[in-house]
N, C-alpha and C positions, 0 to 999 in steps of 0.2 A: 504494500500500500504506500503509495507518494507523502513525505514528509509534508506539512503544511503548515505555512506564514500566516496567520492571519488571512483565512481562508485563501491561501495563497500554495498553489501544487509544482512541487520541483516532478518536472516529465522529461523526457528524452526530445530534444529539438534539434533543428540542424546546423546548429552556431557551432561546431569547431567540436561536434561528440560533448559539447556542454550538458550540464540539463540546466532547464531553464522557467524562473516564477511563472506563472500563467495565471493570470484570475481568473477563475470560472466563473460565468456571466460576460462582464466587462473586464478588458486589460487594464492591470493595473488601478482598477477604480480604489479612489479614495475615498467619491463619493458615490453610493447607491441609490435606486428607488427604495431596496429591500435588502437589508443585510445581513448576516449571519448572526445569529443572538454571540455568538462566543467574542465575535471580533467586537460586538458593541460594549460588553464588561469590557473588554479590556480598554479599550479609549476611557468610558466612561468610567473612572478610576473612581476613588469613594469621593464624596463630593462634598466640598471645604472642610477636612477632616484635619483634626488637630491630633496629635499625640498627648496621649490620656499623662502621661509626666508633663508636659510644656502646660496643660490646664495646670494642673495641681498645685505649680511651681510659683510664686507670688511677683508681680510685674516686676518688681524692683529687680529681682533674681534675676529675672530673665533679660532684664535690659543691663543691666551689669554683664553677663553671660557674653550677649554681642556686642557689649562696648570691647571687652580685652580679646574677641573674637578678631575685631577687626584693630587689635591694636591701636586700639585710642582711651588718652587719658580721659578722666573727667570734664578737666578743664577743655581737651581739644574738642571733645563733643560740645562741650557750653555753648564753643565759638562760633562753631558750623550751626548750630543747632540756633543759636542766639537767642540761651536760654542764659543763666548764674549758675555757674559750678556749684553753688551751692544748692542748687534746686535738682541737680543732676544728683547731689550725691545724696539728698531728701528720700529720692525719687527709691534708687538704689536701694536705700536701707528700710523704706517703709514710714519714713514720717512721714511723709507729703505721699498725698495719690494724687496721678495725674488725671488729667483731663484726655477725655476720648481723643483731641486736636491735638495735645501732647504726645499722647501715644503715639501717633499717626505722622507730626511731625521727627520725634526722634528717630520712628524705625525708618523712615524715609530718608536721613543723612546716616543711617546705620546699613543701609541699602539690606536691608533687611524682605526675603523672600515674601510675598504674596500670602501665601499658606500660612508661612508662622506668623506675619501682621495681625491676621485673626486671630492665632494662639494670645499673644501681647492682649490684643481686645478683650477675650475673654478672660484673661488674669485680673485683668482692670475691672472687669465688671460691666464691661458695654459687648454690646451683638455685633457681630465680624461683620466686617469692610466689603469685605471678598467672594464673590459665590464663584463658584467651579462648576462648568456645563459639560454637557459630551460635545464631542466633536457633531454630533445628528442632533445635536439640538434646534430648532429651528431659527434659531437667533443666531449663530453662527455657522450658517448655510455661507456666507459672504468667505469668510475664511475657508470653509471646507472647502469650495471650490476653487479658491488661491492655489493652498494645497495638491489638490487634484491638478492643477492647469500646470502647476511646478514640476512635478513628477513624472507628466508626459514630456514637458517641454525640455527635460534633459536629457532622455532618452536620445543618443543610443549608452548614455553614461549614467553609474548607477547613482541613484540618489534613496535615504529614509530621513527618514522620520522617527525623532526619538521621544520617549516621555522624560521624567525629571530621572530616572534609572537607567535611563540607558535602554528602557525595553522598545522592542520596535513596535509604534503605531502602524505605519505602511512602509511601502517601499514601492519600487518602479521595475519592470519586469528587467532592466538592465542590471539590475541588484545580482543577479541569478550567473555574469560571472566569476563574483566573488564569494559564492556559497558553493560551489561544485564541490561535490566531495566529504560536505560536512555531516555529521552525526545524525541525523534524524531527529535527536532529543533536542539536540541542542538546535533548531530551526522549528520546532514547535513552539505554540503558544505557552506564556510567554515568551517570545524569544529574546535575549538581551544580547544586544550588539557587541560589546563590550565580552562577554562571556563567549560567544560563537567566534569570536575572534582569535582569542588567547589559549582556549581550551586545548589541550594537545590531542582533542578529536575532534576542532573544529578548524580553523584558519591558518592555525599557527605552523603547521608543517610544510605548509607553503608558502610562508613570509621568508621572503629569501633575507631581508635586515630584521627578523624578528627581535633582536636586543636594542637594536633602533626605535623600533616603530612600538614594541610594547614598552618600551620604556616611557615613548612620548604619552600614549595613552593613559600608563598608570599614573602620570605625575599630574596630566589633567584632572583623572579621576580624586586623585587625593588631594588638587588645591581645591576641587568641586568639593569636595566632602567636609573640608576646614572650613571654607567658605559659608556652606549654607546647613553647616552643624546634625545633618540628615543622618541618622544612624544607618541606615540602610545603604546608602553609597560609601559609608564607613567599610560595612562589611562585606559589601562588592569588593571596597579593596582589599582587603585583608584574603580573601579568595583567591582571587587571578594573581596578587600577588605573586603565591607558595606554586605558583601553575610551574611547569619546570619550563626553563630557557627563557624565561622571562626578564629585564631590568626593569629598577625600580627607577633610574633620572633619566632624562632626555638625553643624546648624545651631545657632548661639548663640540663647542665649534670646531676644532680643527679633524673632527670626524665626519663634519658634515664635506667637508673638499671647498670644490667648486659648486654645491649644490646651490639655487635659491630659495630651496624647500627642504622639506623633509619628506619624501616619497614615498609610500606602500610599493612594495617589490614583491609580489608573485608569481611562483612557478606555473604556468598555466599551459602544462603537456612541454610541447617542444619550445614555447617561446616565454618569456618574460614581461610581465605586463608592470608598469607602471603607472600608480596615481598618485595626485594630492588632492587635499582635500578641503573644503571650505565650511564654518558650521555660523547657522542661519537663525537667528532667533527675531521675537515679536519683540521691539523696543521699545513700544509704548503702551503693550498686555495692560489691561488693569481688571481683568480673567484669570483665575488661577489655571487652566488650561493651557491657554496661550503663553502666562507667563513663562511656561515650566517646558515648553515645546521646544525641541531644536530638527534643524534640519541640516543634515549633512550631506552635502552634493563632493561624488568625485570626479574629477577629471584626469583626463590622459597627459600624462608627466611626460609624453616624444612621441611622436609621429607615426612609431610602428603600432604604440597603443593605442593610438586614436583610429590608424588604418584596421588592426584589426576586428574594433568596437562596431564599425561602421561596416564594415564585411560580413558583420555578421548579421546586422537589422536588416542588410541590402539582403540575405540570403535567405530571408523568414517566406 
């Protein structure tokens, strides 16, 4: 039986003995008339969901928590904030409670994620900021078909879609070939990019700079994880980590050469494919969904990867 993406079927096609995504129904549809109940749980993720500790946890805790998060003193939030250090440090310990527009303005110079903005709200005592919709919501029909139009439009080159984990929302049937070859489990729902990649039964045996390229990835994962305090991208990393053949920093400059990137190098049968890649997010989200969305598009890093990409949609 065909492994499957988000209702999405690895089949035998005639791209190079590849196998290759196919949406059943519509290619590559991001957006449907009618969708599969499984792929819709999974967009539609639990919705403005707080961590049952980040309630519990008393405002002040929790705004202290992100001020040394982002390494800044008291006074330096004051300034940005243009608030009195001494009302920051009130705030902090519990003598003073803030005001709803207090919360809202700190965690906003504390660039403080969407999702836990709400947390912060309800430590304080007021109702969250923020709602979280599915992607088939009808109110963000506007975006879903962005989405969609993005997907096709870089086709013959692969592009996804990620959640705030790393797990893939969609992908573009040029996705299919950089999954050849992978596990089954590990390209079922959920699949996470991130894990299908490094897994030594998924991508990794055929990253020709595997110490390269997993190094780049783990170091974003762990400034991601510092950054927006998520235990869960914590324990992503602490997994792919321990994966064998993996580094934990990016390569230092004089291992990059002559390069002006950093390239994905795969073995792909008799030839060598290279990409880079570019990752795409909503800048002015004020959507827990959107905020948390990224889209990562690759391209052909020379001329023989781009000729072969296109040889093979011309051969469909």
């Amino acid at each position: 039986m065909p492994a499957r993406i988000f209702g999405t079927s690895l089949v035998d096609t005639p791209i190079a003995g590849a196998r290759r995504l196919v949406r059943r129904g519509a290619t590559c549809e991001v957006i449907a008339q009618r969708r599969d109940a499984r792929y819709v749980r999974l967009v539609a993720v639990e919705t403005a969901s707080i961590p049952s500790s980040m309630i519990r946890a008393p405002v002040g805790e929790l705004l202290r928590t992100w001020r040394r998060r982002r390494s800044l003193s008291q006074l330096e939030l004051a300034l940005e904030a243009d608030v009195s250090s001494r009302h920051v440090s009130f705030l902090e310990t519990g003598r003073a409670r803030p005001s709803r527009e207090m919360v809202l303005r700190l965690a906003e110079h504390l660039e403080i994620p969407l999702r836990e903005r709400n947390g912060l709200l309800l430590a304080a005592g007021y109702a969250p900021q923020y709602v979280e919709r599915s992607l088939d919501a009808p109110e963000m029909a506007p975006v879903h078909q962005a989405l969609d139009r993005f997907l096709r439009a870089h086709e013959p080159y692969p592009a996804v879609i990620l959640d705030r984990h790393y797990n893939i929302v969609s992908a573009n049937d040029a996705t299919s070939v950089l999954t050849v070859g992978i596990a089954p489990e590990l390209v079922g729902p959920p699949a996470n990019a991130l894990r299908a990649t490094l897994h030594p039964d998924g991508m990794a045996p055929l990253i020709l700079n595997l110490p390269e390229w997993s190094g780049h990835l783990l170091h974003r994962l762990r400034r991601q994880a510092a950054l927006t305090g998520d235990p869960e991208l914590g324990q992503l990393y602490e997994e792919l980590s321990a994966y064998p053949g993996v580094t934990l920093e990016p390569p230092h400059d004089e291992r990059v050469g002559d390069d002006i990137v950093l390239t994905l190098r795969i073995n792909a049968g008799e030839r060598e494919l290279a990409f880079f890649s570019t990752v795409s997010t909503f800048g002015t989200a004020v959507e827990i969904t959107l905020a948390e969305l990224m889209i990562e598009a690759f391209y052909p890093a020379n001329a023989a990867t781009a000729a072969y990409l296109l040889q093979g949609i011309a051969g469909l």
